[in-house]
C-alpha positions, 0 to 999 in steps of 0.5 A: 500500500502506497503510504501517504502523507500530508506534506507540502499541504496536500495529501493523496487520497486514495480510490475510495477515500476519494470517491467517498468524498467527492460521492458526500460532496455531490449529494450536499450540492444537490441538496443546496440547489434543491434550497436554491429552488425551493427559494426560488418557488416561494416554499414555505420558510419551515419547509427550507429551514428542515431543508438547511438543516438535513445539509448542515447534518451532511456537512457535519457527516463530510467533516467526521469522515475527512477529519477521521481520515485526517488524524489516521493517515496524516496526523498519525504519520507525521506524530510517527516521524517526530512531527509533534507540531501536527497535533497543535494544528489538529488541536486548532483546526478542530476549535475552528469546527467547534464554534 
């Protein structure tokens, strides 16, 4: 298995990972242009806000899976090769998420 990492900002995903993500992705930009249209067609506020609130639940699910992701291959492997600085930065990126 190729060993990835996440040097230079960026990181290589594989096949499933990937497609995983990008799968999450397109369903939540189906779901913000059925609110588009919703908004368009006059829907009733209630009816948009459940609407928001299934996309926000979805964002949610996309952030667990890539942050999950995250601390097994890019913050584990830098925590192995004496890279410590990654947990302060995992530290600070998940007190960005919890506001």
């Amino acid at each position: 298995m190729e060993k990835m990492c996440c040097s230079h900002k960026t990181k290589e995903r594989d096949d499933t990972e990937y497609k995983s993500l990008i799968n999450r992705l397109n369903r939540i930009e189906g779901q913000i242009r059925g609110i588009k249209g919703m908004v368009e067609k006059s829907a009733y506020c209630t009816d948009i806000l459940v609407q928001v609130s299934a996309v926000n639940a979805a964002l949610n699910a996309f952030n667990k899976e890539l942050l999950s992701n995250h601390i097994k291959t890019c913050v584990a492997d830098d925590i192995r090769n004496g890279k410590d600085e990654t947990v302060d930065e995992l530290v600070a990126t998940l007190q960005k998420l919890m506001k």
